[in-house]
C-alpha positions as CSV (number, residue, x, y, z in Angstrom):
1,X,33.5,16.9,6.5
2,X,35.0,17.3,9.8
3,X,32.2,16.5,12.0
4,X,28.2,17.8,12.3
5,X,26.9,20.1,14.4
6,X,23.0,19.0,14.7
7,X,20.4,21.9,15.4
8,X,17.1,20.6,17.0
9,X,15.0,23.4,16.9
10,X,15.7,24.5,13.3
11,X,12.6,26.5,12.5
12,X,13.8,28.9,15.4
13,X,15.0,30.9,11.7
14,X,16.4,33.6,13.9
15,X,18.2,32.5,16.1
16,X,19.6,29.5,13.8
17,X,20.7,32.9,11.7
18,X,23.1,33.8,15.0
19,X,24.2,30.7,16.2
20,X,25.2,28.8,13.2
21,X,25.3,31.9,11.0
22,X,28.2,32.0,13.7
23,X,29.6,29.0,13.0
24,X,30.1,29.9,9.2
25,X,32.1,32.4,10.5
26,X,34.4,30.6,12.9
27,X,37.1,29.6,11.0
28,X,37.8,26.3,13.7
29,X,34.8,25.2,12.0
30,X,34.8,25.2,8.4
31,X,34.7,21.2,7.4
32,X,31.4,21.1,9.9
33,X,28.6,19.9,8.4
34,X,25.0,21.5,9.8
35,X,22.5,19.4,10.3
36,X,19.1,21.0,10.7
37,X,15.9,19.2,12.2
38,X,12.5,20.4,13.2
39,X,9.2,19.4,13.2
40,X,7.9,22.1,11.1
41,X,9.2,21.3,7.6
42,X,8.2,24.7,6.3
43,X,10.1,26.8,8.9
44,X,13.0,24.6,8.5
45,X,13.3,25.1,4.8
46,X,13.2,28.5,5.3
47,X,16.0,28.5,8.2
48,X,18.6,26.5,5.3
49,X,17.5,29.4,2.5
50,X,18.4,32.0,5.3
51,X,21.4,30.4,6.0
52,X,22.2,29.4,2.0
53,X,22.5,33.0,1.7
54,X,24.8,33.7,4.6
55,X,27.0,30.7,3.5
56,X,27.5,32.6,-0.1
57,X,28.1,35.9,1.0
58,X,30.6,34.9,3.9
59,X,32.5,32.0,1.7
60,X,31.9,29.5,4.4
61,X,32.7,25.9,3.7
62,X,30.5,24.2,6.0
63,X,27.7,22.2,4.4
64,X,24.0,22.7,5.4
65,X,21.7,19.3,5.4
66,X,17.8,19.1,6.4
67,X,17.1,16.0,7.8
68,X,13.3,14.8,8.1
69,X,14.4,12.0,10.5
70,X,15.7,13.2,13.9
71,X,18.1,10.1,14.4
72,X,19.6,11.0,11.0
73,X,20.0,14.7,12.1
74,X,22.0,13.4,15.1
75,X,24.1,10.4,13.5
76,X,27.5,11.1,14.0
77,X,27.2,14.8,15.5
78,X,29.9,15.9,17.4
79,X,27.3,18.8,19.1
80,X,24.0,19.2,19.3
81,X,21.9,22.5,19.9
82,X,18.8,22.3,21.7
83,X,16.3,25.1,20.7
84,X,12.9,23.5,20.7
85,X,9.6,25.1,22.7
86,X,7.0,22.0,23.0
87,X,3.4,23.6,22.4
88,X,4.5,27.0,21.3
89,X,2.7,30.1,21.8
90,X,-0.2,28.2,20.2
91,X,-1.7,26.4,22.7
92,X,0.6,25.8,25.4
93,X,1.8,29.1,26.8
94,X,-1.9,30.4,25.8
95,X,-2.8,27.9,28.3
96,X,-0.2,28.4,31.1
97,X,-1.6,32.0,31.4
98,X,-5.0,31.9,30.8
99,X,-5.8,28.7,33.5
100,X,-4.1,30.1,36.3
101,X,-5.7,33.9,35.5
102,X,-9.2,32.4,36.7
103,X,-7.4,31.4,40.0
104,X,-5.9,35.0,40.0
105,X,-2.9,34.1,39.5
106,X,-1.1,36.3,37.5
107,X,2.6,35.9,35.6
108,X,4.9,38.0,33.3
109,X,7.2,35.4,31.4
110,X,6.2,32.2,33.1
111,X,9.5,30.0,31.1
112,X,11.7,29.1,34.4
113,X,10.0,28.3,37.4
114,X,6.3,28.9,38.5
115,X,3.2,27.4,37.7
116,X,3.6,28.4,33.9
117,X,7.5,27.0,34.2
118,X,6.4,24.0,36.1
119,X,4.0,22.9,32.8
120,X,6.6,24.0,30.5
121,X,8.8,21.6,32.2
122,X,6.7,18.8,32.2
123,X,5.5,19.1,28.5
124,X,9.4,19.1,27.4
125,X,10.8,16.5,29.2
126,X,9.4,13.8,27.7
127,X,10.8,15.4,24.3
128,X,14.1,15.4,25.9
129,X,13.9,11.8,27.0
130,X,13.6,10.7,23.1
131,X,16.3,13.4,22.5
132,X,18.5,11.6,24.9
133,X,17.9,7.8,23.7
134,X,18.7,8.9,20.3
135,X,21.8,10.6,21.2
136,X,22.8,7.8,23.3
137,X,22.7,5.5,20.3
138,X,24.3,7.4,18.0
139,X,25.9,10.0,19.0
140,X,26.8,9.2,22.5
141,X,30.1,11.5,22.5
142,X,28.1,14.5,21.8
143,X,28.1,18.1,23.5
144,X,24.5,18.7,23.9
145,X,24.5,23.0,24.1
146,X,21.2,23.5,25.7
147,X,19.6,27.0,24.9
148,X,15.8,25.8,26.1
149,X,13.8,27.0,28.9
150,X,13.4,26.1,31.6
151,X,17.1,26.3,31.3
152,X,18.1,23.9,35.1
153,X,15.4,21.7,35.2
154,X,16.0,20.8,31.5
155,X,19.9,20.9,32.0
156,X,19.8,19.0,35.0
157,X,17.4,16.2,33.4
158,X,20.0,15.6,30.1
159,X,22.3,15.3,32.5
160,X,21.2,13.0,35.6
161,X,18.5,11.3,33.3
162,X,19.7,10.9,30.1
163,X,23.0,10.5,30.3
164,X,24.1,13.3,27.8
165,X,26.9,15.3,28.4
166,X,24.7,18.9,28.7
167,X,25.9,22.2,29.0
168,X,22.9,25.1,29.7
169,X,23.3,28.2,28.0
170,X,21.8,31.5,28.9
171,X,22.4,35.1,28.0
172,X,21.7,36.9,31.2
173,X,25.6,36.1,32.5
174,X,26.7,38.1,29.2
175,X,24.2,41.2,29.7
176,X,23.9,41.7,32.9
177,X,26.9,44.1,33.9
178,X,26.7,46.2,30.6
179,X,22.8,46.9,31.1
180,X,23.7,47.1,35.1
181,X,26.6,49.9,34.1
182,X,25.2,51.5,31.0
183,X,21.6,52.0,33.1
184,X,23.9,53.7,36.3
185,X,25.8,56.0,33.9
186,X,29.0,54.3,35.1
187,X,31.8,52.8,33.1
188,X,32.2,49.4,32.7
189,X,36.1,49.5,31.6
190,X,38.5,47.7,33.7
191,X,35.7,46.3,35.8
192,X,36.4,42.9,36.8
193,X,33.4,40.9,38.2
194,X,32.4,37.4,39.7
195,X,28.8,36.0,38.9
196,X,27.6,32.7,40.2
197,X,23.9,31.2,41.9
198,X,21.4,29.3,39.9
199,X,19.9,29.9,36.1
200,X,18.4,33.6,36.3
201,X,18.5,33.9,39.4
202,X,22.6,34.3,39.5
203,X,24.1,37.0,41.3
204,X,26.8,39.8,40.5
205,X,29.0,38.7,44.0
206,X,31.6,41.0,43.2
207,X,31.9,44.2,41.0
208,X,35.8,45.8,41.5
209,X,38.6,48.3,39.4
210,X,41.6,48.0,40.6
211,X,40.8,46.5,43.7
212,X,38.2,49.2,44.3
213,X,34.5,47.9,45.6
214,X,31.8,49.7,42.9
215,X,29.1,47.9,45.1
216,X,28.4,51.2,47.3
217,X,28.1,53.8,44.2
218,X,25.8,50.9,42.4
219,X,23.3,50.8,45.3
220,X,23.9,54.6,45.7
221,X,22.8,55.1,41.5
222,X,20.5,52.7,41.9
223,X,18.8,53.7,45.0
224,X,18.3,57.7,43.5
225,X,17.1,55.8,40.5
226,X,14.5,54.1,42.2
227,X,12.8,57.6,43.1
228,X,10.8,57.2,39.7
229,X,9.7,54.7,37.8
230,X,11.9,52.6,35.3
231,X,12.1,49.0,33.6
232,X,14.5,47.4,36.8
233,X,12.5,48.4,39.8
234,X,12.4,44.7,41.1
235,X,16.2,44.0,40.3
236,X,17.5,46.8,42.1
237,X,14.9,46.6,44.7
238,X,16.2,42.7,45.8
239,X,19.8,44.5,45.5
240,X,19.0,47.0,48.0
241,X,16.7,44.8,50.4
242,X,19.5,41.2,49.7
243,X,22.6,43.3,49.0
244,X,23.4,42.2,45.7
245,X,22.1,42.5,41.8
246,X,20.5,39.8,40.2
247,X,21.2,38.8,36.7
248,X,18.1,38.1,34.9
249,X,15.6,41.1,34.2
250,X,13.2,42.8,36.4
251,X,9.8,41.1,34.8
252,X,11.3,37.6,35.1
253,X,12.4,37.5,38.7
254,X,8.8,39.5,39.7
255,X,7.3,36.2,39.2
256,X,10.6,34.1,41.2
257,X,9.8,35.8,44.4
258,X,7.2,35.6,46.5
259,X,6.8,40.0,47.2
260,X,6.1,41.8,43.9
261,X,2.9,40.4,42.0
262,X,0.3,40.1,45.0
263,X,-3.4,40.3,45.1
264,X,-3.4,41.8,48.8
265,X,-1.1,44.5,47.0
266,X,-2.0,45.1,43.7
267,X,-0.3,48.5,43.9
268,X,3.0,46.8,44.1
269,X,2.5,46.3,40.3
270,X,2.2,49.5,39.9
271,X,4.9,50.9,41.5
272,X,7.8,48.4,40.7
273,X,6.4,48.6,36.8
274,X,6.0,44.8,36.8
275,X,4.7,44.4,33.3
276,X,1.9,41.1,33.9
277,X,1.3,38.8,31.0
278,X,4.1,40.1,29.6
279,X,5.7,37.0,27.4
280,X,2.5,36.5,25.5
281,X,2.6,40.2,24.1
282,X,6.3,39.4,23.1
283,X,5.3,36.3,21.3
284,X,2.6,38.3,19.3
285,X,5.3,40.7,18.8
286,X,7.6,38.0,17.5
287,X,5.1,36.4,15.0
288,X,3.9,40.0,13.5
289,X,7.7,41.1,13.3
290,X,8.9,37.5,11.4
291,X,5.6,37.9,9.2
292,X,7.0,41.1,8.2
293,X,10.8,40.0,7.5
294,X,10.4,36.8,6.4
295,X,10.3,37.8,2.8
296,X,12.9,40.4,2.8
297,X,15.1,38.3,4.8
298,X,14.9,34.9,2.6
299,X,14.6,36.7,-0.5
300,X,18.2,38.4,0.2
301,X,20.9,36.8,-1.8
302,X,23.2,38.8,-0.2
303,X,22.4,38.8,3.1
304,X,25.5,39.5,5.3
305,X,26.2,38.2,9.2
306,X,28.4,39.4,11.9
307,X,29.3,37.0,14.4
308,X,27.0,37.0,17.8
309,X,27.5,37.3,21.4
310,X,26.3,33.5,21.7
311,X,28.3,31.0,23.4
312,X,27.8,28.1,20.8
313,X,30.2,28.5,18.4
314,X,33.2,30.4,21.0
315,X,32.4,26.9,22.5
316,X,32.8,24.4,19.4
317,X,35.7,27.1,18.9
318,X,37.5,26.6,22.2
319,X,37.4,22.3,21.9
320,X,38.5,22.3,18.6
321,X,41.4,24.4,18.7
322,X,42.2,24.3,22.5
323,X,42.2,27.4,22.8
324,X,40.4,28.2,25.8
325,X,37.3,30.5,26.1
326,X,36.1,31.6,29.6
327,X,31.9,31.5,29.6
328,X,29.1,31.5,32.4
329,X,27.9,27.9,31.8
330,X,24.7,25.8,33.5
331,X,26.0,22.6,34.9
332,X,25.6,19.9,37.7
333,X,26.6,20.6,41.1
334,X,27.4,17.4,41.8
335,X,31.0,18.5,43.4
336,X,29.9,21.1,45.4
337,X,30.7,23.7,42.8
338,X,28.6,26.0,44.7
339,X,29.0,24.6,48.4
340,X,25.7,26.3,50.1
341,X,23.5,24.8,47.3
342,X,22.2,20.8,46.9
343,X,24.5,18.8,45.4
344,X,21.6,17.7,43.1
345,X,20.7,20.8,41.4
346,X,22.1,22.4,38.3
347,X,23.8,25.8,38.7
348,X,25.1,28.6,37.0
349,X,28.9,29.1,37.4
350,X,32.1,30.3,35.9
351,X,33.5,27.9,33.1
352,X,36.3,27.1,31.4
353,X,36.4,25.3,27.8
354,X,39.2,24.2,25.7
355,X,39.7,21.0,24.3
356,X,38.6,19.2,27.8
357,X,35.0,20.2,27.5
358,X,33.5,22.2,29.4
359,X,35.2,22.6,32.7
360,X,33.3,24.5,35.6
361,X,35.2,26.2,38.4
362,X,34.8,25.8,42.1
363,X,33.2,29.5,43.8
364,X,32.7,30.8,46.9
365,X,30.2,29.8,49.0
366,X,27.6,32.3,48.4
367,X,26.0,34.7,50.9
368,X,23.5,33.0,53.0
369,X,20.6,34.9,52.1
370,X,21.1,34.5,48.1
371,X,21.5,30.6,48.6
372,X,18.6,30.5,50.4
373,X,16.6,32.7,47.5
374,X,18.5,30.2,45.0
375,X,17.2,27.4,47.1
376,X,13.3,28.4,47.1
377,X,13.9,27.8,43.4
378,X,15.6,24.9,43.6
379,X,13.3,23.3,45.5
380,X,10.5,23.5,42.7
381,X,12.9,22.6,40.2
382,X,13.6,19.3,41.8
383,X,10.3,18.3,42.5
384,X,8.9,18.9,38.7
385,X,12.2,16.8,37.8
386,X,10.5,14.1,40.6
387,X,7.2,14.6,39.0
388,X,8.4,14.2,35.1
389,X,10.6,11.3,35.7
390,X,8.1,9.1,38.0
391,X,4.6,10.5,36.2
392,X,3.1,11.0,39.3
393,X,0.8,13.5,39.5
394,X,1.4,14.2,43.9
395,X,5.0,15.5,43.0
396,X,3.1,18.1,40.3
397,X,1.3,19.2,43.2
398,X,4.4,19.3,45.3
399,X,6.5,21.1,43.1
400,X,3.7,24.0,42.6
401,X,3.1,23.9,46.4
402,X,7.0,25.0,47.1
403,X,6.5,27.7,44.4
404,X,7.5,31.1,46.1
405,X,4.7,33.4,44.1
406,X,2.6,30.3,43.8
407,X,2.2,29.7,46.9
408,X,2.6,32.9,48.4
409,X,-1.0,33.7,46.2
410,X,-3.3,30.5,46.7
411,X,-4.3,27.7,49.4
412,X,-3.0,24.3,48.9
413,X,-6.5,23.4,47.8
414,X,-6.7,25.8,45.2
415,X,-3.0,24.8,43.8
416,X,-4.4,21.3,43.8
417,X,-7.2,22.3,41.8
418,X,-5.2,24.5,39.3
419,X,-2.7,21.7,38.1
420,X,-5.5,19.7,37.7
421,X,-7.3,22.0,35.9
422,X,-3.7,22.6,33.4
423,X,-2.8,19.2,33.2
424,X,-6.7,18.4,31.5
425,X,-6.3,21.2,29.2
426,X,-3.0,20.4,28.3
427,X,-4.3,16.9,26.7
428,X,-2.2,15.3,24.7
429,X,0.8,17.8,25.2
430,X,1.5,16.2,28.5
431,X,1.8,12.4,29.2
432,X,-0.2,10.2,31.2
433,X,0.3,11.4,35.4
434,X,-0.9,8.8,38.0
């Protein structure tokens, strides 16, 4: 073999199907052996049937290993791909919704930032940091591809705290001009386009054919469609209020922003469609739908695969042929990559990859009032970083009192009263806080 790709995460059957289902199909990659761990020896068994089946039908050389011991897994890998969720559905995101709901506090996906991405944080971190030591010892060359939320504060802590070379990877870069384009009736051909800001929260800065500005017949489209109701009200509402399109959806950046999801305005649901508790419906979704093809889908010995829109394997494709790849990556911005944002945070910026690594490009410095949106984020993000890496339980506090809809909703009493209230009914998910 030419090297291992280790996949932490492997029950994740579906999206192990894409990403390394990928891999089988990239011919850079053949002599790669796959290395799949998770903690859930059923659903990883059934990930290596699923992908048993795609490694017949598409010819693929690469071997496919389950490992039951995570150093093992990681021993030699040249990357690793992060795809774990601490506490699933069952208890932990259960919990993030239903504690803050006697407060009134209310959420739609509660995975980046919030009070329900604030315990999310703090619950995987300490996963990370055994990650980290591991891959330290005996992998310590390895690209660590990280598709977990939350996406910058787990990014940034692989890279300032555990001294892993980490790469965040996120598919809202990818979709967010065809959905923008395909939603507006306008045609994305030729378009060239410049996207840069934080994690889902990055913004579309620039939107041209040949050398044409489509910025005034986007807000034009956008502002007739706003008339009636549809599933982007709150992304084309920030456009039209901050001047530019955001690139995560509508029901995640509801719940980033401090105007939308209001108790002194609980018409504002209503008329920006802002679909509340809306992750833990698509987690029952999930389970039903998986329940349903699990047996088809493992019982196909011919089950085909055509290669994905996820970065991993154009990634592990660009390094080992140098031939470079262009993607929107998650990295440090320890240079000033984005000028008007800490140094200290992790962004979301153009990237280059061949066989360097991953190489992110210097921007812009973006418009003042989208750094200071990206920086009310940033602000939480850094304090739950403080409050995992110290375990003290103030900078929990902290981090949920800089929270835009957090705080926006509740006293500083009550916010003191609701992480207290998480952090005991999280038990033994979270480590000990002073």
């Amino acid at each position: 073999m030419k090297g291992k790709i280790t996949f932490l995460g492997a029950g994740s059957t579906v999206f192990v199907r894409n990403v390394l289902g990928d891999v089988m199909l990239t011919p850079a990659l053949q002599e790669f052996e796959l290395a799949l761990f998770d903690i859930d020896a059923q659903r990883v068994k059934e990930s290596e049937q699923l992908l048993s089946a795609i490694k017949r039908t598409s010819g693929s050389r690469c071997e496919i290993k389950v490992y039951a011991d995570r150093k093992e897994a990681l021993r030699g890998a040249s990357y690793v791909i992060n795809a774990i969720q601490v506490g699933g559905y069952e208890p932990c995101t259960v919990t993030d919704f239903e504690i803050p709901k006697k407060y009134g506090l209310r959420q739609t996906i509660a995975d980046t930032i919030g009070i329900g991405g604030l315990f999310r944080s703090l619950r995987t971190i300490p996963v990370l940091e055994g990650f980290a030591a591991d891959i330290r010892e005996v992998c310590p060359d390895a690209l660590f591809l990280n598709y977990t939320n939350p996406m910058a504060v787990l990014t940034n802590y692989m890279n300032t705290y555990g001294g892993v070379r980490t790469v965040g990877l996120c598919h809202s870069v990818q979709v967010c001009v065809p959905h923008l384009f395909k939603d507006l009736g306008l045609d994305p051909t030729g378009v060239k386009t410049r996207i840069a800001g934080i994690n889902h929260m990055a913004w579309l800065l620039e939107a041209t054919r040949d050398g044409e500005d489509l910025y005034p017949e986007i807000k034009r489209r956008a502002a007739e469609k706003q008339k009636e109701k549809h599933h982007d009200m709150v992304r084309y509402e920030l456009m039209l209020k901050f001047g530019y399109y955001v690139t995560e959806s509508s029901e995640h950046n509801a719940e980033y922003h401090p105007y939308f999801i209001k108790s002194r305005y609980p018409e504002l649901v209503d008329r920006y469609n802002i679909p509340l508790d809306e992750y833990p419906r698509r987690c029952v979704e999930q389970i039903a739908n998986w329940n349903r093809q699990r047996d088809e889908l493992l019982g196909s010995a011919g089950l085909a695969h055509e290669r994905s829109h996820e970065y991993a394997s154009y990634i592990m494709e660009a390094i080992e042929t140098d031939v470079p790849f262009k993607i929107g990556g998650n990295v440090m911005n320890t240079h000033g990559l984005v000028p008007n944002l800490p140094r200290e945070a992790c962004v979301e910026v153009p990237c280059l990859v061949d066989r360097g690594g991953i190489q992110p490009l210097q921007v812009e410095a973006l418009p003042p009032q989208l750094a200071a949106l990206n920086r009310t984020n940033i602000n939480t993000q850094l304090l739950t970083l403080e409050a995992a890496v110290t375990r003290k339980r103030e900078h929990i506090y902290h981090a949920a009192m800089l929270d835009p809809h957090t705080s926006a909703e509740l006293s500083m009493d009550d916010i003191v009263s609701l992480c207290d209230d998480l952090i005991e009914a999280h038990g033994d998910w979270l480590p000990e806080y002073r």
